[in-house]
Backbone as CSV, one residue per row, in Angstrom:
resi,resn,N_x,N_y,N_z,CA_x,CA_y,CA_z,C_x,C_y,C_z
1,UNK,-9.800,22.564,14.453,-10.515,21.997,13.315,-11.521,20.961,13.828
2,UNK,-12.778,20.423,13.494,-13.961,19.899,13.791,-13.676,18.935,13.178
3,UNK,-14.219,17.920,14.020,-14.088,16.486,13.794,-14.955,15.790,12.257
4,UNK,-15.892,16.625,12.217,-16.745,16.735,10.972,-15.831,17.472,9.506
5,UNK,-15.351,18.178,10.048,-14.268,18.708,8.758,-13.303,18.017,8.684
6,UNK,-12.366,17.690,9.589,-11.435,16.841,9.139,-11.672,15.529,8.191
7,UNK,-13.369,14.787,8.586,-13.533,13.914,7.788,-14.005,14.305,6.154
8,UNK,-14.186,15.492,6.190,-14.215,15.873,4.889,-12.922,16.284,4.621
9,UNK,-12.752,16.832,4.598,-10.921,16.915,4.139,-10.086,15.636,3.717
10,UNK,-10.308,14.646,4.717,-10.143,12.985,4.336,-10.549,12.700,3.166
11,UNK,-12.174,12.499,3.437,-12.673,12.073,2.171,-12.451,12.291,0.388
12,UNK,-12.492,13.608,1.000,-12.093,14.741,-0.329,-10.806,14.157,-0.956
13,UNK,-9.762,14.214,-0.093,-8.162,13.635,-0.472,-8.751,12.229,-0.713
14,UNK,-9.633,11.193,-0.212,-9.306,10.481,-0.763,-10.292,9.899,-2.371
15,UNK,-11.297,11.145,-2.383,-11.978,10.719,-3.575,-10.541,10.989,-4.626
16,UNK,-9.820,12.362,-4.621,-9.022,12.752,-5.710,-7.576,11.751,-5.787
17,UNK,-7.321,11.092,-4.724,-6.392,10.125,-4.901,-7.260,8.844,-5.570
18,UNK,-7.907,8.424,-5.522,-8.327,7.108,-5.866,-9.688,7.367,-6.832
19,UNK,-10.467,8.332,-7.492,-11.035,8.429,-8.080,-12.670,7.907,-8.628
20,UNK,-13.009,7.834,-6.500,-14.028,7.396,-6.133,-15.404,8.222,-6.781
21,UNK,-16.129,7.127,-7.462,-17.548,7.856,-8.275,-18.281,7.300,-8.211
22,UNK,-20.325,7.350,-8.253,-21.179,6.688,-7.741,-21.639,6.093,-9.429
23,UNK,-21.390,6.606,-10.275,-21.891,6.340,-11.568,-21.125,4.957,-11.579
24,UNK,-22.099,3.671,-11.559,-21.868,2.405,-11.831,-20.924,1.843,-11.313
25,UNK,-21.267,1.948,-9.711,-20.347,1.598,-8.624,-20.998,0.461,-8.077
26,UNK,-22.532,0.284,-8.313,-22.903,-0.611,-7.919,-22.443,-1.901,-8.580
27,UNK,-22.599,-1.600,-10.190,-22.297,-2.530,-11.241,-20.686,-3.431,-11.017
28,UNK,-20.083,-2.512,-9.977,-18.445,-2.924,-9.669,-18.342,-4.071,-8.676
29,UNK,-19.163,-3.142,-7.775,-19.398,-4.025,-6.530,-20.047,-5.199,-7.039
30,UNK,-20.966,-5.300,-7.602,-21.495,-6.688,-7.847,-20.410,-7.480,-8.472
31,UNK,-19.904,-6.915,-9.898,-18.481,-8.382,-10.435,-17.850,-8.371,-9.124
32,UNK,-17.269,-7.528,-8.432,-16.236,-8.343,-7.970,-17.063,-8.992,-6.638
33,UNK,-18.062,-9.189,-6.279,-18.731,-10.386,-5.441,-18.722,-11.398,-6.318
34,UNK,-19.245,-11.382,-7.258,-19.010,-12.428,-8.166,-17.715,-12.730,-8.541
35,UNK,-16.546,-12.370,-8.307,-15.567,-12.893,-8.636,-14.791,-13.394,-7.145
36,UNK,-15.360,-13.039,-6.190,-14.711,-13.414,-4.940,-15.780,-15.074,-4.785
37,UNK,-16.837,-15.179,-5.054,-17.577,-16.507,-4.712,-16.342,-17.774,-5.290
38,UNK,-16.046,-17.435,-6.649,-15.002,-18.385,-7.192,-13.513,-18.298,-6.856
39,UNK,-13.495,-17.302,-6.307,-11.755,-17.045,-6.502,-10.699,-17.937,-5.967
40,UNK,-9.607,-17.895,-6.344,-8.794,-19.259,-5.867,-7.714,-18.295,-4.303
41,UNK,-7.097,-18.839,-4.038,-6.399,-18.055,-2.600,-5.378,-17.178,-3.440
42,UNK,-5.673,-16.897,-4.360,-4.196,-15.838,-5.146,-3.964,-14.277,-4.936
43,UNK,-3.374,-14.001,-6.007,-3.494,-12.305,-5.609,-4.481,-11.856,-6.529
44,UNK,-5.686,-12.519,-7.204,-6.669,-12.152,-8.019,-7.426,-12.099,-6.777
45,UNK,-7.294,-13.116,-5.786,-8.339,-12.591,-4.496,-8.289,-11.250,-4.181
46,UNK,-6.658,-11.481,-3.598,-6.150,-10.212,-2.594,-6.829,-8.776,-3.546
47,UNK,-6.455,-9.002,-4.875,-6.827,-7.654,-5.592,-8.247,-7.128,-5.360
48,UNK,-9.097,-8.536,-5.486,-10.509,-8.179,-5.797,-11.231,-7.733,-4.060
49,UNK,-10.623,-8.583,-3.317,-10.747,-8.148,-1.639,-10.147,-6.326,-1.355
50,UNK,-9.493,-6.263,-1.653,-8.718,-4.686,-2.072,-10.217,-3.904,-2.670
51,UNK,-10.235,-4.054,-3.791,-10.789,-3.195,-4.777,-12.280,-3.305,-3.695
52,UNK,-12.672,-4.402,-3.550,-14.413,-4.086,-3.304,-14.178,-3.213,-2.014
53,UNK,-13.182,-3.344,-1.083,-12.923,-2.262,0.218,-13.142,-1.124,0.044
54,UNK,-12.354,-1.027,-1.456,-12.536,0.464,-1.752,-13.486,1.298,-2.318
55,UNK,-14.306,0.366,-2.754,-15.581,1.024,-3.588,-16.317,1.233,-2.438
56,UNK,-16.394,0.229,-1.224,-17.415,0.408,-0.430,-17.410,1.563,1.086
57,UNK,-15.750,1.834,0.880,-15.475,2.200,2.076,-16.203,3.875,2.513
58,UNK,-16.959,4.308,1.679,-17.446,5.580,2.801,-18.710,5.047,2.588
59,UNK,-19.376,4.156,2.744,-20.225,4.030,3.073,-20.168,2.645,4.096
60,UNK,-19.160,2.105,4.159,-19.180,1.238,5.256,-17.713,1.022,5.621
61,UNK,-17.083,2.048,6.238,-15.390,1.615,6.755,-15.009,0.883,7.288
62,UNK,-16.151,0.368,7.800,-16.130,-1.199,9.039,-15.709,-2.291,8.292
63,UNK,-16.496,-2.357,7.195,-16.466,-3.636,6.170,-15.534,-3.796,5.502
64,UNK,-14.985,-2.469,4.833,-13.599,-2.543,4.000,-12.790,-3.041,5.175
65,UNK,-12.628,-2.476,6.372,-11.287,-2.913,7.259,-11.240,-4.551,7.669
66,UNK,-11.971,-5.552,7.524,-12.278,-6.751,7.004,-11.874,-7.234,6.046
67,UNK,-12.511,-6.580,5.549,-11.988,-7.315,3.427,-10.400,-7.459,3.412
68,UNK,-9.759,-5.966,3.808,-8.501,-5.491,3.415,-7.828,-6.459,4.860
69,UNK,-8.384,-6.737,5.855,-7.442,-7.573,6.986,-7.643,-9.195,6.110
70,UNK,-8.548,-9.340,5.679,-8.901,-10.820,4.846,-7.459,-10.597,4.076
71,UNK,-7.658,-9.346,2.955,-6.994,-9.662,2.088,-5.254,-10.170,2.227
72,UNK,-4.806,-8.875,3.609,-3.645,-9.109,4.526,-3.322,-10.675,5.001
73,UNK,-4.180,-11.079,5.066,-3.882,-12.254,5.743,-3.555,-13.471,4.383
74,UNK,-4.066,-13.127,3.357,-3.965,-14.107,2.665,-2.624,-13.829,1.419
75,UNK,-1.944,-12.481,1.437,-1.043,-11.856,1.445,-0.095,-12.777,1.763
76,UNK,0.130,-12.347,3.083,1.387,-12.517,3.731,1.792,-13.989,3.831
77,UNK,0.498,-14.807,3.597,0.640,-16.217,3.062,1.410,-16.581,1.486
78,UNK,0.675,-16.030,0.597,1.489,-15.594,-0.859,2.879,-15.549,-0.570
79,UNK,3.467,-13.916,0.311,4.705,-13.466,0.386,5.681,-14.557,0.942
80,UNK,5.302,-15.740,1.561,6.214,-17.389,2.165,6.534,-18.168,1.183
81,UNK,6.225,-18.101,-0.438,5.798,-18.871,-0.925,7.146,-19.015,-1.879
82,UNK,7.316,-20.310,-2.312,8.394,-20.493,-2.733,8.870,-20.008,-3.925
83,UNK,7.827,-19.898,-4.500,7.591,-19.013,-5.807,8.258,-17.625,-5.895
84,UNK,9.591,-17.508,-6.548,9.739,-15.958,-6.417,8.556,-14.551,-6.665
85,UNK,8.354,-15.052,-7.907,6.939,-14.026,-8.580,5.668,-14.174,-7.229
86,UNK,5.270,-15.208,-7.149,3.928,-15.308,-6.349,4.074,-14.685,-4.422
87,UNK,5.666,-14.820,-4.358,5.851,-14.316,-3.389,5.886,-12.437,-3.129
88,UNK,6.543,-12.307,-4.694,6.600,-10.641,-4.357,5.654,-10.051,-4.461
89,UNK,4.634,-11.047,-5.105,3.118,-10.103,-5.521,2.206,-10.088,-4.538
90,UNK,2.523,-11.397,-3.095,1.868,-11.592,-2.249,2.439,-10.244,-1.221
91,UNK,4.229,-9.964,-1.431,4.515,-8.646,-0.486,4.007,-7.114,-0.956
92,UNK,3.316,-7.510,-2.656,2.772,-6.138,-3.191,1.499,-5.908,-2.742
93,UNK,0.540,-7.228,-2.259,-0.639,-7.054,-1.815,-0.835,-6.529,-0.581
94,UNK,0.361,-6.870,0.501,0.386,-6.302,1.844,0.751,-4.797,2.034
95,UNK,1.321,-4.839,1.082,1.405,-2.651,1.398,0.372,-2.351,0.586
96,UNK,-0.464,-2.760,-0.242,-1.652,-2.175,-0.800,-3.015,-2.894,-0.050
97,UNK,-2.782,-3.567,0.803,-3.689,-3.896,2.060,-3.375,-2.941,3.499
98,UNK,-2.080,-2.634,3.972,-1.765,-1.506,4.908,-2.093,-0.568,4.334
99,UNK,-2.029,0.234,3.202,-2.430,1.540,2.373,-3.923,1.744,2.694
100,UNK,-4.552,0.943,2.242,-6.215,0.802,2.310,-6.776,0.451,3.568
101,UNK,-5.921,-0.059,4.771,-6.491,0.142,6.264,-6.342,1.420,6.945
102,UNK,-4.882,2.240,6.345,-4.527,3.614,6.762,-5.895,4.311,6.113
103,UNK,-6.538,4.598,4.939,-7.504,5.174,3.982,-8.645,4.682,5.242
104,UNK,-9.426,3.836,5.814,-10.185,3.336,6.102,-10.247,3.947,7.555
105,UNK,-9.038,4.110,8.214,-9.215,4.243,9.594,-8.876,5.926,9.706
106,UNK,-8.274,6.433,8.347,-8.626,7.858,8.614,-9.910,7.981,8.454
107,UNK,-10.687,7.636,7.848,-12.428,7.959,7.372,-12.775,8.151,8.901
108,UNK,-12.503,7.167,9.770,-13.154,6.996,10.867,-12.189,7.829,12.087
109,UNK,-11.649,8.936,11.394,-11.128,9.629,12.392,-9.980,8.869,13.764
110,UNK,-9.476,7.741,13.459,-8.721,7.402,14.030,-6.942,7.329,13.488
111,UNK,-7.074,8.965,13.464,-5.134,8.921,13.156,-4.114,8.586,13.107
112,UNK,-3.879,8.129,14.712,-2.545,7.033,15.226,-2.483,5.645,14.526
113,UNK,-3.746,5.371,14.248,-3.684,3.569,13.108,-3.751,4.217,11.655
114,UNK,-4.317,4.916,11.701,-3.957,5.244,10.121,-2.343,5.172,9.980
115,UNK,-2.069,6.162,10.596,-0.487,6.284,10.457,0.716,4.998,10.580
116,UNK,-0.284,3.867,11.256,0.594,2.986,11.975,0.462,2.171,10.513
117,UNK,-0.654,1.841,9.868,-0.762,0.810,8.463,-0.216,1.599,7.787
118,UNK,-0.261,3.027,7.416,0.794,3.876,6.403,2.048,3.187,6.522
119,UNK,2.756,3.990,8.039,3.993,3.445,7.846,4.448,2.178,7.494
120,UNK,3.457,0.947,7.966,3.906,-0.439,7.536,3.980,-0.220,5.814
121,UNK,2.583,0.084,5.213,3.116,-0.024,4.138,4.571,0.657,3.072
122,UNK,4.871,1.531,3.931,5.967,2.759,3.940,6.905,1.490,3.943
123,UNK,7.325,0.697,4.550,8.459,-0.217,4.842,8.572,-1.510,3.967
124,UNK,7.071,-1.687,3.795,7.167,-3.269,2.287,7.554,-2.643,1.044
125,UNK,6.723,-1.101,0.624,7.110,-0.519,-0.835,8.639,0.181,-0.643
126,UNK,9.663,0.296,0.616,10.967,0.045,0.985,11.560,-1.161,0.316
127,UNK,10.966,-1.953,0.740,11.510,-3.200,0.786,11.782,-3.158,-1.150
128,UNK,10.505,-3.634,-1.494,10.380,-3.547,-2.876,11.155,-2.616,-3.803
129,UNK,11.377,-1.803,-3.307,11.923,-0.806,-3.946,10.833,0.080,-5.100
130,UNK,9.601,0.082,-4.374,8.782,0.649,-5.291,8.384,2.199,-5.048
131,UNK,8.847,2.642,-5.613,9.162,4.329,-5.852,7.761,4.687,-5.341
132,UNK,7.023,5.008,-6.465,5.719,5.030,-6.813,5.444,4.954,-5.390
133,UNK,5.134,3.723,-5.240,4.319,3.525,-3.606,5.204,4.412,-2.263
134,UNK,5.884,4.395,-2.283,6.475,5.685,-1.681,6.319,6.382,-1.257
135,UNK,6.193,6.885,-2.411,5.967,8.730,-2.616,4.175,9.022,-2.297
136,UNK,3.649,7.613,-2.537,2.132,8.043,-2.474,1.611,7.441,-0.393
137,UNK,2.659,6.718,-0.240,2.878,6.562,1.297,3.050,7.798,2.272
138,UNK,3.804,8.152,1.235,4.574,9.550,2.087,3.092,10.477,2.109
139,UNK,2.299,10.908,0.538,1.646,12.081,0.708,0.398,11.712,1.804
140,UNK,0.254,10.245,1.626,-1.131,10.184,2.718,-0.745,10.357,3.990
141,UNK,0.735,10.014,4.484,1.036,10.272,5.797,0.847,12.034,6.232
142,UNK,1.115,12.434,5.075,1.182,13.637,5.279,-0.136,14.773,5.433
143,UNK,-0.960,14.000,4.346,-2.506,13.976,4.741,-2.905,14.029,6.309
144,UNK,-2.287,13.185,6.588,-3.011,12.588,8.369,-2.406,13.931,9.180
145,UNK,-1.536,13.900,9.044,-0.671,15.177,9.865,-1.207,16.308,9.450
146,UNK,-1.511,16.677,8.070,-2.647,17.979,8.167,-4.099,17.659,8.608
147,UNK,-4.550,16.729,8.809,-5.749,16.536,8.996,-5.759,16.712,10.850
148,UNK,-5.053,16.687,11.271,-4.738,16.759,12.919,-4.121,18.047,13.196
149,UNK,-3.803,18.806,11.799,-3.523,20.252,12.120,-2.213,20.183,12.440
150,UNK,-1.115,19.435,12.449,0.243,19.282,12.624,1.424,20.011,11.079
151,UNK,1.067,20.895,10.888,1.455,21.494,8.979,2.629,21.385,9.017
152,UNK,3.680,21.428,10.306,5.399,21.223,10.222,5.128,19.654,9.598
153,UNK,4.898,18.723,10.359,5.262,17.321,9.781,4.504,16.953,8.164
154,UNK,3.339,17.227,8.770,2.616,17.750,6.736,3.319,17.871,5.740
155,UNK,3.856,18.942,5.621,4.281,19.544,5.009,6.067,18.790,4.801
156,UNK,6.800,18.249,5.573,7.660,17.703,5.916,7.588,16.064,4.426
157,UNK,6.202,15.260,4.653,5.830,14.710,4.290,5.366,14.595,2.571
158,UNK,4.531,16.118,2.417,4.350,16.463,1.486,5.320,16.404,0.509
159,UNK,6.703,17.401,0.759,7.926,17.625,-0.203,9.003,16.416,-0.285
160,UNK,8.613,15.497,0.457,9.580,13.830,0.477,8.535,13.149,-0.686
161,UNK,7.195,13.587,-0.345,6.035,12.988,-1.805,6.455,13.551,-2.906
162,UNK,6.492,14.990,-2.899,6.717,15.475,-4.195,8.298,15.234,-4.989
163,UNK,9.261,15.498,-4.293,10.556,14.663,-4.356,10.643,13.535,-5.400
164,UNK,10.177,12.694,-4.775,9.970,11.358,-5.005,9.074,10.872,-6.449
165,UNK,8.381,11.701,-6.569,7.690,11.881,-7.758,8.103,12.682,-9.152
166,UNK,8.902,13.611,-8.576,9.726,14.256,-9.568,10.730,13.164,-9.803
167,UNK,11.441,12.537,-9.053,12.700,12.466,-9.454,12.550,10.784,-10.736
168,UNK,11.578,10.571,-10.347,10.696,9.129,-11.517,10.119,10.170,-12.247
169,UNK,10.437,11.030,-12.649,9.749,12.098,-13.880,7.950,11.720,-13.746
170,UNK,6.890,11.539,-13.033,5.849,11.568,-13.196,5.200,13.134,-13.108
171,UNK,4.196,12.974,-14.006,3.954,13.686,-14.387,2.699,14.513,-13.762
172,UNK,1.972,13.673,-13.233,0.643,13.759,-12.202,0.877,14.226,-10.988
173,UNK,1.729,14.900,-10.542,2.055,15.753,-9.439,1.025,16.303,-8.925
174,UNK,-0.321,16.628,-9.433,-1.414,17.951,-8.899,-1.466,17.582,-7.459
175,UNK,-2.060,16.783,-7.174,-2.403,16.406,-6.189,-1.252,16.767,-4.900
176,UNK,-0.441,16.683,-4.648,0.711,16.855,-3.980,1.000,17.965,-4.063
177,UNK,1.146,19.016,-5.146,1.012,20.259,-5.343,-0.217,20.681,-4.458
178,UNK,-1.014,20.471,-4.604,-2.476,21.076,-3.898,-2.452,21.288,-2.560
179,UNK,-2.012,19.476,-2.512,-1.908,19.344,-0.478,-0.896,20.344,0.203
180,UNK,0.298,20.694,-0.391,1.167,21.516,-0.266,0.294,22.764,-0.007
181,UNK,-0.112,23.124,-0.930,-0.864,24.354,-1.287,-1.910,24.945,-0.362
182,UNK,-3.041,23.630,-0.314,-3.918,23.981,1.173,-3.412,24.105,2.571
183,UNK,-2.114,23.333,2.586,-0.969,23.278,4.134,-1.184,24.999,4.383
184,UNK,-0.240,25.203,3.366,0.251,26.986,3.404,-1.227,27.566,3.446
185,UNK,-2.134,27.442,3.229,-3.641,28.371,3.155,-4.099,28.341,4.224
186,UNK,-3.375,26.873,5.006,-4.008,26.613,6.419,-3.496,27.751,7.287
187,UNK,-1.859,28.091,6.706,-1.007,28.697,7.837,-1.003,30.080,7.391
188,UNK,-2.024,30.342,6.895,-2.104,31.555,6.343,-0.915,32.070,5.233
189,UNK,-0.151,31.663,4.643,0.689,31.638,3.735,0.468,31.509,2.803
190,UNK,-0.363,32.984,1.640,-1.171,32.763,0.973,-0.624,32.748,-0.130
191,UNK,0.036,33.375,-0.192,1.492,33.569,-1.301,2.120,32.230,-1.778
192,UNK,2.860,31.437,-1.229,2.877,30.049,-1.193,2.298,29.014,-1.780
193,UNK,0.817,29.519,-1.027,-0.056,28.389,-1.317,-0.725,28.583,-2.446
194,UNK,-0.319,29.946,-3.151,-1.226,30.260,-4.521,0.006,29.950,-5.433
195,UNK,1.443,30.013,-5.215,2.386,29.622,-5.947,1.894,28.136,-6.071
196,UNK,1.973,26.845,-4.853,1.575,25.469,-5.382,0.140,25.252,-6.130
197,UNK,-0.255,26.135,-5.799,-1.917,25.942,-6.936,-1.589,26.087,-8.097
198,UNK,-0.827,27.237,-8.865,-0.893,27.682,-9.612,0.393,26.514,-10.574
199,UNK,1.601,26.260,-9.636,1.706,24.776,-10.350,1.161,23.832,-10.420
200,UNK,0.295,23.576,-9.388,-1.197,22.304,-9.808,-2.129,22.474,-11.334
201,UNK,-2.262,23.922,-11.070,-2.822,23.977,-12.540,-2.133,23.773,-13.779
Protein backbone atom coordinates (compact mmCIF):
# COMPACT_ATOMS: atom_id res chain seq x y z
CA UNK A 1 0.00 0.00 0.00
CA UNK A 2 1.47 3.67 -0.93
CA UNK A 3 2.33 5.99 1.42
CA UNK A 4 -0.05 8.48 -0.38
CA UNK A 5 -3.02 6.05 0.11
CA UNK A 6 -2.60 5.17 3.38
CA UNK A 7 -2.87 8.93 4.12
CA UNK A 8 -6.03 8.92 2.48
CA UNK A 9 -7.48 6.13 4.09
CA UNK A 10 -6.43 8.10 7.42
CA UNK A 11 -7.92 11.07 6.49
CA UNK A 12 -11.06 9.60 5.19
CA UNK A 13 -11.48 7.59 8.72
CA UNK A 14 -10.82 10.54 10.20
CA UNK A 15 -13.19 13.04 8.40
CA UNK A 16 -16.16 10.21 9.17
CA UNK A 17 -15.11 9.86 12.81
CA UNK A 18 -15.02 13.46 13.70
CA UNK A 19 -17.08 15.11 11.06
CA UNK A 20 -14.53 17.36 9.56
CA UNK A 21 -16.19 20.13 6.95
CA UNK A 22 -14.87 23.30 5.22
CA UNK A 23 -18.35 25.08 5.28
CA UNK A 24 -17.63 27.71 8.13
CA UNK A 25 -14.58 26.29 9.51
CA UNK A 26 -12.99 29.34 9.26
CA UNK A 27 -15.79 31.08 11.32
CA UNK A 28 -14.73 28.20 14.15
CA UNK A 29 -11.32 28.73 14.02
CA UNK A 30 -11.62 32.31 14.57
CA UNK A 31 -14.12 32.00 18.08
CA UNK A 32 -12.08 29.72 19.42
CA UNK A 33 -8.80 32.12 18.94
CA UNK A 34 -10.86 34.40 20.43
CA UNK A 35 -11.69 32.41 23.19
CA UNK A 36 -8.15 31.13 23.86
CA UNK A 37 -6.75 35.11 24.06
CA UNK A 38 -9.03 35.21 27.39
CA UNK A 39 -9.17 31.85 28.63
CA UNK A 40 -8.44 31.04 32.22
CA UNK A 41 -5.95 27.67 32.76
CA UNK A 42 -9.25 25.37 32.91
CA UNK A 43 -10.67 22.68 30.91
CA UNK A 44 -12.56 25.48 28.79
CA UNK A 45 -8.84 25.98 27.66
CA UNK A 46 -7.91 22.36 27.33
CA UNK A 47 -11.32 21.99 25.27
CA UNK A 48 -10.86 24.98 23.11
CA UNK A 49 -6.85 23.99 22.58
CA UNK A 50 -8.41 20.41 21.55
CA UNK A 51 -11.08 21.64 19.27
CA UNK A 52 -8.93 24.37 17.27
CA UNK A 53 -6.21 21.16 16.72
CA UNK A 54 -8.83 19.64 15.20
CA UNK A 55 -10.29 21.93 12.83
CA UNK A 56 -6.85 22.76 11.74
CA UNK A 57 -5.17 19.53 11.60
CA UNK A 58 -5.03 18.51 7.76
CA UNK A 59 -3.99 21.41 6.92
CA UNK A 60 -1.35 21.90 9.46
CA UNK A 61 -0.55 18.57 11.71
CA UNK A 62 2.44 20.31 13.02
CA UNK A 63 0.34 22.93 14.76
CA UNK A 64 -2.42 20.79 16.14
CA UNK A 65 0.46 18.51 17.75
CA UNK A 66 1.31 21.79 19.83
CA UNK A 67 -2.02 22.93 20.72
CA UNK A 68 -2.98 19.28 21.84
CA UNK A 69 0.80 18.92 23.78
CA UNK A 70 -0.24 22.66 25.25
CA UNK A 71 -3.44 21.31 25.97
CA UNK A 72 -1.72 17.92 27.71
CA UNK A 73 0.26 19.82 29.69
CA UNK A 74 -2.22 21.93 31.21
CA UNK A 75 -4.37 18.73 31.73
CA UNK A 76 -2.36 16.83 33.71
CA UNK A 77 -1.98 19.96 35.88
CA UNK A 78 -6.01 20.02 36.34
CA UNK A 79 -5.81 16.02 36.96
CA UNK A 80 -3.35 17.04 40.67
CA UNK A 81 -5.89 19.15 41.69
CA UNK A 82 -7.59 18.88 44.79
CA UNK A 83 -10.79 19.32 43.43
CA UNK A 84 -12.43 15.97 42.78
CA UNK A 85 -14.58 17.27 39.63
CA UNK A 86 -11.70 19.62 38.28
CA UNK A 87 -9.38 16.81 38.67
CA UNK A 88 -11.32 14.14 36.64
CA UNK A 89 -12.07 16.56 33.93
CA UNK A 90 -8.39 17.52 33.86
CA UNK A 91 -7.81 13.24 33.45
CA UNK A 92 -10.77 13.57 30.67
CA UNK A 93 -8.74 16.20 28.84
CA UNK A 94 -5.56 13.98 28.72
CA UNK A 95 -7.04 11.00 26.86
CA UNK A 96 -8.82 13.44 24.57
CA UNK A 97 -5.37 15.22 24.15
CA UNK A 98 -3.50 11.52 23.55
CA UNK A 99 -6.59 10.69 21.12
CA UNK A 100 -5.93 13.86 19.02
CA UNK A 101 -1.93 13.40 18.98
CA UNK A 102 -2.60 9.61 17.82
CA UNK A 103 -5.22 11.45 14.87
CA UNK A 104 -2.35 13.96 14.14
CA UNK A 105 0.63 11.72 13.89
CA UNK A 106 -1.28 9.21 11.80
CA UNK A 107 -1.95 12.16 9.18
CA UNK A 108 1.74 12.35 9.08
CA UNK A 109 2.26 8.78 8.49
CA UNK A 110 4.03 8.09 11.62
CA UNK A 111 2.31 4.81 13.10
CA UNK A 112 4.39 3.65 16.08
CA UNK A 113 3.38 7.30 17.93
CA UNK A 114 0.14 7.22 16.79
CA UNK A 115 -0.29 4.00 18.43
CA UNK A 116 1.82 4.98 21.41
CA UNK A 117 -0.81 8.32 22.31
CA UNK A 118 -3.77 5.78 21.36
CA UNK A 119 -2.73 3.42 23.78
CA UNK A 120 -2.06 6.10 26.52
CA UNK A 121 -5.31 7.32 25.95
CA UNK A 122 -6.59 3.54 25.95
CA UNK A 123 -5.35 3.49 29.74
CA UNK A 124 -6.86 7.10 31.23
CA UNK A 125 -10.52 6.19 29.48
CA UNK A 126 -9.47 2.60 31.61
CA UNK A 127 -8.93 4.40 34.32
CA UNK A 128 -12.20 6.43 34.08
CA UNK A 129 -14.12 3.84 33.28
CA UNK A 130 -15.32 5.47 30.16
CA UNK A 131 -16.82 2.95 27.84
CA UNK A 132 -17.42 5.18 25.02
CA UNK A 133 -13.78 6.27 24.87
CA UNK A 134 -12.77 2.81 24.67
CA UNK A 135 -14.35 1.43 22.21
CA UNK A 136 -13.49 4.55 20.03
CA UNK A 137 -9.62 3.96 21.30
CA UNK A 138 -9.85 0.59 20.28
CA UNK A 139 -11.37 1.37 16.55
CA UNK A 140 -8.58 4.02 15.81
CA UNK A 141 -5.96 1.59 17.01
CA UNK A 142 -7.31 -0.57 14.75
CA UNK A 143 -7.38 1.95 11.99
CA UNK A 144 -3.49 2.23 12.34
CA UNK A 145 -3.03 -1.53 11.99
CA UNK A 146 -5.07 -1.50 8.75
CA UNK A 147 -3.47 1.40 7.56
CA UNK A 148 0.09 -0.53 7.79
CA UNK A 149 -1.72 -3.46 6.20
CA UNK A 150 -1.53 -5.62 9.47
CA UNK A 151 -5.74 -6.92 9.03
CA UNK A 152 -5.05 -9.86 11.86
CA UNK A 153 -4.49 -7.09 14.59
CA UNK A 154 -7.14 -4.67 12.69
CA UNK A 155 -9.47 -6.55 12.70
CA UNK A 156 -8.63 -7.97 16.29
CA UNK A 157 -9.19 -4.28 17.29
CA UNK A 158 -12.10 -3.61 15.24
CA UNK A 159 -14.51 -6.43 17.03
CA UNK A 160 -13.16 -5.30 20.83
CA UNK A 161 -14.63 -1.62 19.15
CA UNK A 162 -17.64 -3.08 18.04
CA UNK A 163 -18.14 -5.21 21.30
CA UNK A 164 -17.86 -2.45 23.31
CA UNK A 165 -20.30 -0.44 21.57
CA UNK A 166 -22.92 -2.93 21.44
CA UNK A 167 -22.79 -3.88 24.77
CA UNK A 168 -23.66 0.28 25.93
CA UNK A 169 -26.52 -0.35 23.34
CA UNK A 170 -25.17 2.56 20.96
CA UNK A 171 -26.57 2.83 18.22
CA UNK A 172 -24.02 4.52 15.69
CA UNK A 173 -22.06 1.46 15.03
CA UNK A 174 -21.59 2.32 11.00
CA UNK A 175 -18.47 3.29 11.20
CA UNK A 176 -16.91 0.19 12.87
CA UNK A 177 -19.10 -1.87 10.75
CA UNK A 178 -17.42 -0.35 7.63
CA UNK A 179 -13.79 -0.55 8.99
CA UNK A 180 -14.57 -4.20 9.55
CA UNK A 181 -15.96 -4.34 6.20
CA UNK A 182 -13.07 -2.62 4.14
CA UNK A 183 -10.48 -5.05 6.46
CA UNK A 184 -12.27 -8.14 4.71
CA UNK A 185 -12.30 -6.23 1.04
CA UNK A 186 -8.68 -5.72 1.78
CA UNK A 187 -8.27 -9.58 2.26
CA UNK A 188 -10.25 -10.27 -0.43
CA UNK A 189 -13.17 -11.58 1.67
CA UNK A 190 -15.83 -10.25 -0.21
CA UNK A 191 -18.58 -12.03 1.25
CA UNK A 192 -17.81 -10.73 4.72
CA UNK A 193 -17.10 -7.54 3.88
CA UNK A 194 -20.46 -7.07 1.98
CA UNK A 195 -22.19 -8.80 5.06
CA UNK A 196 -20.51 -5.67 7.42
CA UNK A 197 -21.61 -3.09 4.78
CA UNK A 198 -24.75 -4.22 4.47
CA UNK A 199 -25.12 -3.95 8.41
CA UNK A 200 -23.57 -0.43 8.11
CA UNK A 201 -26.37 0.37 6.01
Amino acid sequence: MSKWFRYILFASALVMSNGVGTWGQQNKIDSLLTVLKTAKEDTNKVNALNALGREIMYNNPDTSIILSREALMLSEKLSVSGNEAIAKAGKKGIASSFSNLGNYFGLKNDYPEAINYYLKGLKIDEELKNNIGIAMRYNNIGFVYQSQGDYSKSLDYYFKALKGLEELKVQNTEKTLINIGTVYCCISDYTKALTYYFKAL
